[in-house]
Structures are given as structure tokens and as C-alpha cells.
DSSP file (Angstrom, degrees, kcal/mol; ACC not computed):
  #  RESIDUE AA STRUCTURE BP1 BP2  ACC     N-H-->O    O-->H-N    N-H-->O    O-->H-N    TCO  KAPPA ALPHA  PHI   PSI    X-CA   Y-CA   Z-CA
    1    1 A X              0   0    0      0, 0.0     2,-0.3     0, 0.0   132,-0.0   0.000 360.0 360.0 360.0 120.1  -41.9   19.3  -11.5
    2    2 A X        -     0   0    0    131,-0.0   135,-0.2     3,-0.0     2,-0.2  -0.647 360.0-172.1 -83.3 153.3  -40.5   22.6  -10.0
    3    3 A X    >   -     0   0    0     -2,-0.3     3,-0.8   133,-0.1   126,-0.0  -0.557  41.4-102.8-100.7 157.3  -41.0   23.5   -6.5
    4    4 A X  G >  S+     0   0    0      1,-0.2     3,-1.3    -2,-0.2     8,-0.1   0.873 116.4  65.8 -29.4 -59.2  -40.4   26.3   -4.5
    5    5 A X  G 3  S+     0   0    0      1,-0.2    -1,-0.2    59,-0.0     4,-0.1   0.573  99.3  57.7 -51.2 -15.8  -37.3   24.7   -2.9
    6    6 A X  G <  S+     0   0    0     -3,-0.8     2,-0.3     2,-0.1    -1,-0.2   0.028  94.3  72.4-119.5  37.9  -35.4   24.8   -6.6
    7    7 A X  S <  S-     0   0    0     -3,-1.3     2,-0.1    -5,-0.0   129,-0.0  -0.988  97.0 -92.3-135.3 178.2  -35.6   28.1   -7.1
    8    8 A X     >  -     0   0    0     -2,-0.3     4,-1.9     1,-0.2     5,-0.2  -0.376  31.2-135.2 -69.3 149.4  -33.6   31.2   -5.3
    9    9 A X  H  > S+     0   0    0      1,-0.2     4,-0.6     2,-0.2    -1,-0.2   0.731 102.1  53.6 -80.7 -10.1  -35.5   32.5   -2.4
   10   10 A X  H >> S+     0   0    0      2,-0.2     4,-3.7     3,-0.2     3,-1.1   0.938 110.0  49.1 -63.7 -59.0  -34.9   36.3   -3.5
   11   11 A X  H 3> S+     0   0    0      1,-0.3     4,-2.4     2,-0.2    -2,-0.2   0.876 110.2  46.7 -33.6 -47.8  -36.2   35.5   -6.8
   12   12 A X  H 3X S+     0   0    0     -4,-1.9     4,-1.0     1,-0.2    -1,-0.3   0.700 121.3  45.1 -88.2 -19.5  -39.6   33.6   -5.5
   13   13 A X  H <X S+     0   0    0     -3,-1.1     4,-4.7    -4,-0.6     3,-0.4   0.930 111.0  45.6 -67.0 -66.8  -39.9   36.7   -3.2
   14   14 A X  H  X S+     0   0    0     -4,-3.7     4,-1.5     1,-0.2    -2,-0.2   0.956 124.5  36.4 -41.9 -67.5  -39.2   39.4   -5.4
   15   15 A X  H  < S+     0   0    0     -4,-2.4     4,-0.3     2,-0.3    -1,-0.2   0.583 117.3  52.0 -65.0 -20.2  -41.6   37.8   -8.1
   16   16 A X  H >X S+     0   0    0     -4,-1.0     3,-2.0    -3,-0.4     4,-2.0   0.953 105.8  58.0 -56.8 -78.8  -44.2   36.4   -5.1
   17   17 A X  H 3X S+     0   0    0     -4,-4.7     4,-0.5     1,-0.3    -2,-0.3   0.855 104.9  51.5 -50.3 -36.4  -44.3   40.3   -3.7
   18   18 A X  H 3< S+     0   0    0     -4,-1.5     3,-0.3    -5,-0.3    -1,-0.3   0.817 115.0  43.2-100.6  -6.6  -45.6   41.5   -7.5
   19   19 A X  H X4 S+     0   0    0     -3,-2.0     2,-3.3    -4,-0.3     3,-2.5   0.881 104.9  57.6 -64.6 -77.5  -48.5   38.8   -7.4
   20   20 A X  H 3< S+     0   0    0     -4,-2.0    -1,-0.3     1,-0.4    -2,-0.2   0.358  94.3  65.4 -43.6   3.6  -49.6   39.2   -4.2
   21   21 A X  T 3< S+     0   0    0     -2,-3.3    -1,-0.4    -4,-0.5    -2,-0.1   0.483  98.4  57.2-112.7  -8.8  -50.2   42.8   -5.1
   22   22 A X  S <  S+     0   0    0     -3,-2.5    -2,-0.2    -4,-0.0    -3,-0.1   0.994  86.2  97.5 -71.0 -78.7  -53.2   41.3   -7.8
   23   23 A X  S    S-     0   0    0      1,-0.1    85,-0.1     2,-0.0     0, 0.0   0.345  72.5-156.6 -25.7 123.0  -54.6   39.8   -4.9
   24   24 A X  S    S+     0   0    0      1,-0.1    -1,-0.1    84,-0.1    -3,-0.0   0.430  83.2  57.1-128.3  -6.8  -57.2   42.2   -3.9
   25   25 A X  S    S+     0   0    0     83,-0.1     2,-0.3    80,-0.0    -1,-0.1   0.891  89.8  80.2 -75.5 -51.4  -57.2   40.8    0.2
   26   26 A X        +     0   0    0     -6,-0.1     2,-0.3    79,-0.1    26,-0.1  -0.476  59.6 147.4 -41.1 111.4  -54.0   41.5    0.5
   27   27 A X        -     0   0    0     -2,-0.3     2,-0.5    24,-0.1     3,-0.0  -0.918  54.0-120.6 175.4 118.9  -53.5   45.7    1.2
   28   28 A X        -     0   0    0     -2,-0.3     4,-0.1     1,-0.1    24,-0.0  -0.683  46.3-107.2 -95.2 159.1  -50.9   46.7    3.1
   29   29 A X    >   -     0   0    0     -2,-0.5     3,-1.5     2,-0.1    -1,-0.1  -0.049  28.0-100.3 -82.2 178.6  -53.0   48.7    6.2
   30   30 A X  G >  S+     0   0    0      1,-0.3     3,-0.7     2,-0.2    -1,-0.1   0.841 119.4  51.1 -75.2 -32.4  -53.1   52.4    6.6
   31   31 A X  G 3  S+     0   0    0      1,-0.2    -1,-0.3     2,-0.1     4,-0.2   0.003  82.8  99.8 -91.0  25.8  -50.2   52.8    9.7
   32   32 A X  G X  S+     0   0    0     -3,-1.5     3,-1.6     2,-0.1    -1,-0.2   0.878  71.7  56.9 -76.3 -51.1  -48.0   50.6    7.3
   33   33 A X  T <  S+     0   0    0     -3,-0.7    -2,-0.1     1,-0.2    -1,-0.1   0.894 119.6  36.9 -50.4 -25.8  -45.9   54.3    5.8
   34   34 A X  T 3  S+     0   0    0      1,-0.1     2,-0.9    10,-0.1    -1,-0.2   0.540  95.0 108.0 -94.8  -1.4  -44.9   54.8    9.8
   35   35 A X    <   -     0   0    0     -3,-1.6    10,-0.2    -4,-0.2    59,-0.1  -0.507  53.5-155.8 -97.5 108.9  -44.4   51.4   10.8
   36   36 A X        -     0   0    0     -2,-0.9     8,-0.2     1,-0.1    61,-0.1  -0.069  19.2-134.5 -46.5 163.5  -40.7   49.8   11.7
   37   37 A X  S    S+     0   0    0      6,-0.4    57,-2.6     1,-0.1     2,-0.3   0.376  76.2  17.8-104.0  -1.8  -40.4   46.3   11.3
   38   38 A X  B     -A   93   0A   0      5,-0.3    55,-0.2    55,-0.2    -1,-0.1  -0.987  62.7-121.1-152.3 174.0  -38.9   46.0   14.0
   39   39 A X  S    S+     0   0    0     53,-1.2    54,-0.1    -2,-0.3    53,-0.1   0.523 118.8  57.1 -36.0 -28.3  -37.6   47.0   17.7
   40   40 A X  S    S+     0   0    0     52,-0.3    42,-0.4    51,-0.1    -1,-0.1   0.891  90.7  96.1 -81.0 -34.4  -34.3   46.6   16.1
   41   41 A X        -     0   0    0     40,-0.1     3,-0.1     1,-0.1    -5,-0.0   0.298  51.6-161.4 -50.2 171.4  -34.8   49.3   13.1
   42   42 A X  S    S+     0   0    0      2,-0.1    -1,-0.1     1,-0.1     2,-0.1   0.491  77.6  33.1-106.2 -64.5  -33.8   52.7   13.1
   43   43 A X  S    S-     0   0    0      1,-0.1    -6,-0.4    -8,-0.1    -5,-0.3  -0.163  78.3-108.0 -94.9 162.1  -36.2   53.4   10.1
   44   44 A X        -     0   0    0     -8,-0.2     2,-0.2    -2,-0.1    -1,-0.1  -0.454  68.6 -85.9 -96.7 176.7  -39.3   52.7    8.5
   45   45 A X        -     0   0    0    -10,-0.2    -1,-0.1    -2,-0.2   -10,-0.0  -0.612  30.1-136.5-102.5 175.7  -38.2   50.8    5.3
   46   46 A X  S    S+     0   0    0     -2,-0.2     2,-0.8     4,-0.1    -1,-0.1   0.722  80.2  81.0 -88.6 -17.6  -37.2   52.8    2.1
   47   47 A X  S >  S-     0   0    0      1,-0.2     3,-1.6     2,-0.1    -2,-0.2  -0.861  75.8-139.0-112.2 139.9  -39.0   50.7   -0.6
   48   48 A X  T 3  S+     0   0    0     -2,-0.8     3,-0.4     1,-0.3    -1,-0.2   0.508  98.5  57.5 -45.6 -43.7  -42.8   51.6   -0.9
   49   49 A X  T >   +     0   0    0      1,-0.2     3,-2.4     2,-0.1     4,-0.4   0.499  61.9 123.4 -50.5 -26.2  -43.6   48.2   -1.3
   50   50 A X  T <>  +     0   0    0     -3,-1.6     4,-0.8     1,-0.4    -1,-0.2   0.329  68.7  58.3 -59.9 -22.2  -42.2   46.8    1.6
   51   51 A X  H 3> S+     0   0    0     -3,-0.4     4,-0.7     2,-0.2    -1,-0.4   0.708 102.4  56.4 -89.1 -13.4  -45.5   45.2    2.9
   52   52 A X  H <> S+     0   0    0     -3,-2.4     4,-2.8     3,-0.2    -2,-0.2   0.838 109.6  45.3 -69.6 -55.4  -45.8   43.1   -0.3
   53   53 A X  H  > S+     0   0    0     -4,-0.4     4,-1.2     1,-0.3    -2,-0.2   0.639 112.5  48.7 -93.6  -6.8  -42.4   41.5    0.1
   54   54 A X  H  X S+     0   0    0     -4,-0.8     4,-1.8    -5,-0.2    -1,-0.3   0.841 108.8  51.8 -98.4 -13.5  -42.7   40.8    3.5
   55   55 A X  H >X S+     0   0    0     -4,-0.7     4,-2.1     2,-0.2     3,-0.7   0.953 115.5  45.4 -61.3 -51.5  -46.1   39.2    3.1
   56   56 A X  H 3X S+     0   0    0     -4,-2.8     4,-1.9     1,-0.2    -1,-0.2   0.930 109.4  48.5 -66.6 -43.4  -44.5   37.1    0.5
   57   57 A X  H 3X S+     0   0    0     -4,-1.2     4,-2.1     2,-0.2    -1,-0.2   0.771 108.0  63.0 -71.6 -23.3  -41.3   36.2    2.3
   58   58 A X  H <X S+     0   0    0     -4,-1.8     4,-1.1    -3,-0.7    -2,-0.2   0.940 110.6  37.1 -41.4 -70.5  -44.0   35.3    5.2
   59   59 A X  H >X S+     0   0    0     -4,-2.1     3,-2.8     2,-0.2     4,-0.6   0.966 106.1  64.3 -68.8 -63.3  -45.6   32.5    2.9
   60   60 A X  H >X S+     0   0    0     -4,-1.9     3,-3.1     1,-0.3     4,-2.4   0.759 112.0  35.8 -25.6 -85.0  -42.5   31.6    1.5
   61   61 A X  H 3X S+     0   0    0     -4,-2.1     4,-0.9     1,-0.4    -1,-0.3   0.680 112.3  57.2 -60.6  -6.7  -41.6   30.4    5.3
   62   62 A X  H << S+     0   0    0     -3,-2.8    62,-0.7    -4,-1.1    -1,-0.4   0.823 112.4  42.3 -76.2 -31.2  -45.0   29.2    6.0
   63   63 A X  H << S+     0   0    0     -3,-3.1    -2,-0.2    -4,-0.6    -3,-0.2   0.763 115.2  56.7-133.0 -55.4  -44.4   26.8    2.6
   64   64 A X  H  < S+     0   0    0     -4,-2.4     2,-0.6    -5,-0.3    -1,-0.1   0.932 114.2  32.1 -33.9 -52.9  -40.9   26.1    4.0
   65   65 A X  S  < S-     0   0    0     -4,-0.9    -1,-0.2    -5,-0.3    59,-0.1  -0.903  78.7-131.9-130.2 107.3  -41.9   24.8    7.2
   66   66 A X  S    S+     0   0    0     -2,-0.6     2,-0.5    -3,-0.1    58,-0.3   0.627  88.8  15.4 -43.6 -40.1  -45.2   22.8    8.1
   67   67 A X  S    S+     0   0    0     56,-0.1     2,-0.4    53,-0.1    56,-0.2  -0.993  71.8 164.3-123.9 138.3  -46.4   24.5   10.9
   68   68 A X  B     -B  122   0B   0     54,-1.5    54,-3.6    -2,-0.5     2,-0.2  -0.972  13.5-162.7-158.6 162.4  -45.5   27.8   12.2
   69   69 A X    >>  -     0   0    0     -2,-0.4     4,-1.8    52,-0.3     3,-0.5  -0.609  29.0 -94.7-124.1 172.3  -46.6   30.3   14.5
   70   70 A X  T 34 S+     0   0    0      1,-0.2    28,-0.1    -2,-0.2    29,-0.1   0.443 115.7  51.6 -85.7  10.4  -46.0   34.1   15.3
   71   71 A X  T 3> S+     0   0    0      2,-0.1     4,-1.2     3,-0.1    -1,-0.2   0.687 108.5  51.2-119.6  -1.0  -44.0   34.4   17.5
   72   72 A X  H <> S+     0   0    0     -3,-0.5     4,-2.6     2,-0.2    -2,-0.2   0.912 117.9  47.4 -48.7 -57.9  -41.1   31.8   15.4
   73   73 A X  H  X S+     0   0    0     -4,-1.8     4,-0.9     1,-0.3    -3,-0.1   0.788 104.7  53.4 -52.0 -35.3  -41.8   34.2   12.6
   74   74 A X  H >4 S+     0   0    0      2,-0.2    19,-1.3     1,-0.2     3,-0.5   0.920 118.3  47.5 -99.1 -57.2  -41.4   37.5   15.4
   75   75 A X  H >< S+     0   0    0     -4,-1.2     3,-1.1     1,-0.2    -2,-0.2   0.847 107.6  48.3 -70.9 -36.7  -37.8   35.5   15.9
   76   76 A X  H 3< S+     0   0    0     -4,-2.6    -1,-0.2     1,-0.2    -2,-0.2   0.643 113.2  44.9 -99.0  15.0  -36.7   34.9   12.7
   77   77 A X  T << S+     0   0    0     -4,-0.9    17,-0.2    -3,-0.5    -1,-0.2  -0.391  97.6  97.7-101.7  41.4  -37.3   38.6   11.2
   78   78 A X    <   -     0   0    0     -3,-1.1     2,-0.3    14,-0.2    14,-0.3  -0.425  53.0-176.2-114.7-141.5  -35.8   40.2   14.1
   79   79 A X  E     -D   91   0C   0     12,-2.0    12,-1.6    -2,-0.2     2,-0.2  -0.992  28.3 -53.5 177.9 167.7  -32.6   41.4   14.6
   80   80 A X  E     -D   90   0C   0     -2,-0.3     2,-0.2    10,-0.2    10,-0.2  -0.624  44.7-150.9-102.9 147.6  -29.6   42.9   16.4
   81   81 A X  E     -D   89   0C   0      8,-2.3     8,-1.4    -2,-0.2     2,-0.5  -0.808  10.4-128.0 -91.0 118.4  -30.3   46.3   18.0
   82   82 A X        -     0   0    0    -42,-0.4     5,-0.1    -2,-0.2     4,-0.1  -0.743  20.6-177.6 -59.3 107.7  -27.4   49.4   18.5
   83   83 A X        -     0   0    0      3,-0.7     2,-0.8    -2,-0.5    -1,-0.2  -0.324  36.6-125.4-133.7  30.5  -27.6   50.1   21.8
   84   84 A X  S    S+     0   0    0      1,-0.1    -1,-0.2     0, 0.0     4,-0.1  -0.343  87.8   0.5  70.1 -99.9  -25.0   52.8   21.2
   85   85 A X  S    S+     0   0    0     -2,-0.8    -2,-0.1     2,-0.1     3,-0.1   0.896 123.0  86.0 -89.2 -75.8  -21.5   52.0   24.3
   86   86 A X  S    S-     0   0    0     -3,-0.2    -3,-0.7     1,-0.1     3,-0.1   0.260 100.3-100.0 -33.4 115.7  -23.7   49.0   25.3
   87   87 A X        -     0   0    0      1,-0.1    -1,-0.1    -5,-0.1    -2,-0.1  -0.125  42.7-101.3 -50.2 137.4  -23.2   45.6   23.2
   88   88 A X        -     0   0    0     -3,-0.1     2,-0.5    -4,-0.1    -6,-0.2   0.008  41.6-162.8 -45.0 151.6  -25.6   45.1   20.8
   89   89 A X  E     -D   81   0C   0     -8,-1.4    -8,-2.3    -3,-0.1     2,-0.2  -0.954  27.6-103.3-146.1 141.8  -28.5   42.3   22.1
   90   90 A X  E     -D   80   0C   0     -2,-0.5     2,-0.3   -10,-0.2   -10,-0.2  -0.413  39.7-176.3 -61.0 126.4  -31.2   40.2   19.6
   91   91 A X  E     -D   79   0C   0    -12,-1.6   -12,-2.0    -2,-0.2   -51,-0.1  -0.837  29.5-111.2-153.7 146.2  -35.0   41.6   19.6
   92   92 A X        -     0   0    0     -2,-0.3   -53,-1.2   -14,-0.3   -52,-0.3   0.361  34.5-109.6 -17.5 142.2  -37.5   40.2   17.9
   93   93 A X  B     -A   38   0A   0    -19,-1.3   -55,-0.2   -55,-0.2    -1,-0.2  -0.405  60.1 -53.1 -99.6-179.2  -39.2   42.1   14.8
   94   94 A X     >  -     0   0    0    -57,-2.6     4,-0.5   -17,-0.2    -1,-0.2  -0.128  44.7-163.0 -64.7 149.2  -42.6   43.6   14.8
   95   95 A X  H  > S+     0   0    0      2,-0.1     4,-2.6    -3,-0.1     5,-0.3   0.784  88.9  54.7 -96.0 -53.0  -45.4   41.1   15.9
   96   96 A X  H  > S+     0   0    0      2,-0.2     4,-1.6     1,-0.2     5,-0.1   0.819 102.9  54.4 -56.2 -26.7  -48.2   43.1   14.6
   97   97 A X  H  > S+     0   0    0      1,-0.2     4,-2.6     2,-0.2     3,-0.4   0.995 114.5  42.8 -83.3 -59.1  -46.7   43.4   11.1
   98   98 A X  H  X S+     0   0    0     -4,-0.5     4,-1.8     2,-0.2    -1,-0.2   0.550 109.2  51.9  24.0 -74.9  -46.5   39.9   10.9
   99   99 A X  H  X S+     0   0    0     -4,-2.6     4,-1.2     2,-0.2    -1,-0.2   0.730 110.1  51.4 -88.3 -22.9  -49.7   38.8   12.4
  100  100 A X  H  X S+     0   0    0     -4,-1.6     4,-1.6    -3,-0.4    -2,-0.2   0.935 107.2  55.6 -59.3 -56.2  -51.6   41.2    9.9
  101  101 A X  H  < S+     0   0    0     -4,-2.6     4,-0.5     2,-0.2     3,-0.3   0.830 108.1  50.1 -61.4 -36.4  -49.6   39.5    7.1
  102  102 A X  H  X>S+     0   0    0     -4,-1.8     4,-3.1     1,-0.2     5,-0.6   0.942 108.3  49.6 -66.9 -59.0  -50.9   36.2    8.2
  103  103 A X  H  X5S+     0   0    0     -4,-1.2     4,-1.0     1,-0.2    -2,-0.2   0.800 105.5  57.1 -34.4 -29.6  -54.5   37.2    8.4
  104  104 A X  H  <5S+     0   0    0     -4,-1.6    -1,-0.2    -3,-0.3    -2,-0.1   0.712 109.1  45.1 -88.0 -16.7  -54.5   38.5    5.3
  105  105 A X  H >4>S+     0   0    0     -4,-0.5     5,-3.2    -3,-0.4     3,-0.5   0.657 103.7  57.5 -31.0 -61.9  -53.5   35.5    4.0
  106  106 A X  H ><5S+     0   0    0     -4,-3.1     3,-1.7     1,-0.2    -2,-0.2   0.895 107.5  52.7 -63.1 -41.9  -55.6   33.4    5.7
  107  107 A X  T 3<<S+     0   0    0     -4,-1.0    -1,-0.2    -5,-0.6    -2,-0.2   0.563 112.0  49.0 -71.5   2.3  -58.5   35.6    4.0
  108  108 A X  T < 5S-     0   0    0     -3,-0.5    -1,-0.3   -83,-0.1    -2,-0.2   0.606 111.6-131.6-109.9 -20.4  -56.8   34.8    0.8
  109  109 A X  T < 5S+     0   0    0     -3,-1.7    18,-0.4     2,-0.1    -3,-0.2   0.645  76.8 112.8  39.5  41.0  -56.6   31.2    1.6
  110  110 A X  S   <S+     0   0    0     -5,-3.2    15,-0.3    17,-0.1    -4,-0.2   0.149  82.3  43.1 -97.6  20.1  -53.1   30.5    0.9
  111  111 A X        -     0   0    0     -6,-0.4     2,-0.3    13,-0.2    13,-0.2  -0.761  68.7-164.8-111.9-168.2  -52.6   29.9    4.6
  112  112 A X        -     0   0    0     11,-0.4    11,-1.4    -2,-0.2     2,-0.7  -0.976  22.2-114.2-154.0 155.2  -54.6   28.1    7.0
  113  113 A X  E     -C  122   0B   0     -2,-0.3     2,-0.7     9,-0.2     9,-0.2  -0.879  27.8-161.8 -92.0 121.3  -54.8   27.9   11.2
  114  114 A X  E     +C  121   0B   0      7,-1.5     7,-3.8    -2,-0.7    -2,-0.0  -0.925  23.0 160.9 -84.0 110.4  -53.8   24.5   12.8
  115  115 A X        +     0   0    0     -2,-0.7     2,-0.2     5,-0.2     5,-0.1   0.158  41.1 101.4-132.7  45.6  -54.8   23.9   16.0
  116  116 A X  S    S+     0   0    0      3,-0.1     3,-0.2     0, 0.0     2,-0.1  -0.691  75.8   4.9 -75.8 131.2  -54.6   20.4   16.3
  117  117 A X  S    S-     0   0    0     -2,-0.2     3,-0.1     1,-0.2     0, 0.0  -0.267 103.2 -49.5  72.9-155.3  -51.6   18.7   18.1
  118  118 A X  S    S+     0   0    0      1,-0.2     2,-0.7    -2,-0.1    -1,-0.2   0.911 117.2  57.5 -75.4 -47.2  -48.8   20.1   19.8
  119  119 A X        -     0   0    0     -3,-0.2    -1,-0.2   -50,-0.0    -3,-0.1  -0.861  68.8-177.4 -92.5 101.6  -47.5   22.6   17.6
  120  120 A X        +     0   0    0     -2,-0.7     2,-0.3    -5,-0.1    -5,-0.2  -0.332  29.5  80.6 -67.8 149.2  -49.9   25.4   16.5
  121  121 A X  E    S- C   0 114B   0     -7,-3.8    -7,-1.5    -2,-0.1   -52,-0.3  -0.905  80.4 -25.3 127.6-154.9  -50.0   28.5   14.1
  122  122 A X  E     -BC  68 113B   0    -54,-3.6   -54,-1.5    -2,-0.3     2,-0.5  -0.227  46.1-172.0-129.7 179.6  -50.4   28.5   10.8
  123  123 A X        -     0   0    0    -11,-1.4   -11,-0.4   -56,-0.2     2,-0.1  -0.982  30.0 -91.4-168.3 134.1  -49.9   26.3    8.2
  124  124 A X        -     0   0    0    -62,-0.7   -13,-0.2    -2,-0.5     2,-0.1  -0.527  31.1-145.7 -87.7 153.1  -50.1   26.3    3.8
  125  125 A X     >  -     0   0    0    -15,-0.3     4,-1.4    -2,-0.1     5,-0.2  -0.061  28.6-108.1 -93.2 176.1  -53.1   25.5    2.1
  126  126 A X  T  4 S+     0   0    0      2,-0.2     4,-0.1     1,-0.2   -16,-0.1   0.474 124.8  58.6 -94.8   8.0  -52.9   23.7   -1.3
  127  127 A X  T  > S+     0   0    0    -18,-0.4     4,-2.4     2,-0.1    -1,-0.2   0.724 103.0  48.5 -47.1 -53.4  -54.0   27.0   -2.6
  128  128 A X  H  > S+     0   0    0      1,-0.2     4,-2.4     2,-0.2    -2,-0.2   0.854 118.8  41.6 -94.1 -34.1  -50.9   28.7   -1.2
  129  129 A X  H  X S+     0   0    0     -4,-1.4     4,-1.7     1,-0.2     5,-0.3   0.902 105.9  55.9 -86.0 -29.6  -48.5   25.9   -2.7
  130  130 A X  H  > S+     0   0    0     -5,-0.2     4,-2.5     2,-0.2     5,-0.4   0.992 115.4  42.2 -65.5 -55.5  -49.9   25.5   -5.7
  131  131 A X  H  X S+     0   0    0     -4,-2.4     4,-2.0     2,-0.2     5,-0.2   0.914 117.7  42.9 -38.4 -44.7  -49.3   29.8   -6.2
  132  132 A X  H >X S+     0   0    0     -4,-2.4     4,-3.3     1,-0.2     3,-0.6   0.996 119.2  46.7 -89.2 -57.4  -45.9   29.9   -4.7
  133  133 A X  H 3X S+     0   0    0     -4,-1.7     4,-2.1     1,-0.3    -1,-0.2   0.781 117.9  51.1 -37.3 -46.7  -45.2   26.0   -7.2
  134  134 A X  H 3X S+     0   0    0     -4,-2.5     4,-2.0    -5,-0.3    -1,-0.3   0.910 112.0  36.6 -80.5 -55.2  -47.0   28.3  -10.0
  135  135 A X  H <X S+     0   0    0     -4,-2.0     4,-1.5    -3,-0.6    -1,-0.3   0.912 115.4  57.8 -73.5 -28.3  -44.6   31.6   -9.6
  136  136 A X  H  X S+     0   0    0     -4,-3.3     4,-2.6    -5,-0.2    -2,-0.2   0.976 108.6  48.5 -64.9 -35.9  -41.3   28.9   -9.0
  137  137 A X  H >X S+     0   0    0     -4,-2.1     4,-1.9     1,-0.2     3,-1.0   0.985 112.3  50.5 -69.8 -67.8  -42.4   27.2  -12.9
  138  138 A X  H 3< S+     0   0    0     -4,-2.0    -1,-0.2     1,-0.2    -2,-0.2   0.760 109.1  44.4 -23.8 -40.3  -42.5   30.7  -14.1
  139  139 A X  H 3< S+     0   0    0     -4,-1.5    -1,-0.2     1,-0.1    -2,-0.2   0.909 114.0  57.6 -77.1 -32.0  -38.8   32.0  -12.7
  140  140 A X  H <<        0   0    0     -4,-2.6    -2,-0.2    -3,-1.0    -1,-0.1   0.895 360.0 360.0 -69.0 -37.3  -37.5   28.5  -14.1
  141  141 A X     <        0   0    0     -4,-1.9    -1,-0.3     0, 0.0    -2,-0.1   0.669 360.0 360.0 -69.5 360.0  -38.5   29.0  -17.6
């Protein structure tokens, strides 16, 4: 049986991002054409899509990793900032963009919230693995 884990994670993204766009919860919201993705950006990003594939690279790490929350997520899509003479310093990518992508999910019910035990935040459904298992058998053939 393939998994997520055996295929490349650009592939399962790229191909992830052009489902999710069937998905009819999923929409990327209206301040998405002005919005950076980060503190760290310059820019908005160039490809038109951009809210698809990060929603998708979102569940990908949700599917990775049993629980996670938004502000791990806010750490590992940030990035280092030019701060021009001054050495460059880490900040943390956009929170909002992020926390939208999970909500919309959750209305999509490939993720779910856990907030049971010590570690909280959000967590894949057997919906959301069974999609992302679905799109990995597809890239393999």
C-alpha cells in the first residue's frame, strides 16, 4: 500500500493543491491577492494559486505529524528577514494565513481539533488521510 510518506513531498503538494481546488470549502479568502506570507517576505507570492498549495502543504504536515498546532506551523513557514546593514534574524510566517487554511479544512473534514492531553491543535481525520493516501496511489502509478 502507498502512503504519503513514499512519495516526493513536491509532487503530493503540487498534485494535493489541484484537488483541493474541487473542494468547494476550500476558497482562498478575498485579502488573499494582498496578503504576504510572511513578516519575512518582500512580496505577495507570484503564482495565483498560492493559497491552494499552501493549504495543501498545511495538510501534508498535519498528516506528517500527529498533532500540531499554529503557532509550530507559524515556525515552520517562516523565515529569515533582510534587515538591510543589520544581520538577518528568523520571524515566523503569517499566522492568519495559516489559521484560515486550517479552518477550512476542518469544514472540509480532513482535519480535526484535539484538545485532549498535553499537546493541542489540530490533528488528520481518516478523511484527510485517506485523500492525501488516495492522491500518493495516483502519483505512484
Amino acid at each position: 500500500m502507498v502512503t504519503a510518506f513514499d512519495i516526493n513531498p513536491q509532487e503530493l503538494i503540487g498534485k494535493t493543491a489541484a484537488k483541493l481546488k474541487e473542494v468547494n470549502e476550500i476558497q482562498p479568502p478575498e485579502w488573499s491577492v494582498f496578503a504576504k506570507t510572511g513578516a519575512h517576505k518582500e512580496r505577495q507570492p507570484h503564482d495565483k494559486d498560492w493559497w491552494y498549495t499552501r493549504t495543501a502543504a498545511v495538510l501534508r504536515t498535519v498528516y506528517d505529524r500527529d498533532c500540531i498546532g499554529v503557532s509550530k506551523l507559524r515556525t515552520k513557514y517562516g523565515g529569515r528577514r533582510n534587515r538591510n546593514v543589520k544581520m538577518g534574524r528568523f520571524y515566523k510566517g503569517s499566522g492568519s494565513v495559516i489559521r484560515k487554511a486550517l479552518q477550512q479544512l476542518e469544514k472540509a473534514g480532513l482535519v480535526s481539533k484535539n484538545d485532549k492531553g498535553v499537546h493541542k491543535g489540530r490533528k488528520i481525520t481518516a478523511k484527510g488521510r485517506s485523500f492525501l493516501d488516495k492522491i500518493a496511489k495516483e502519483i505512484k502509478k
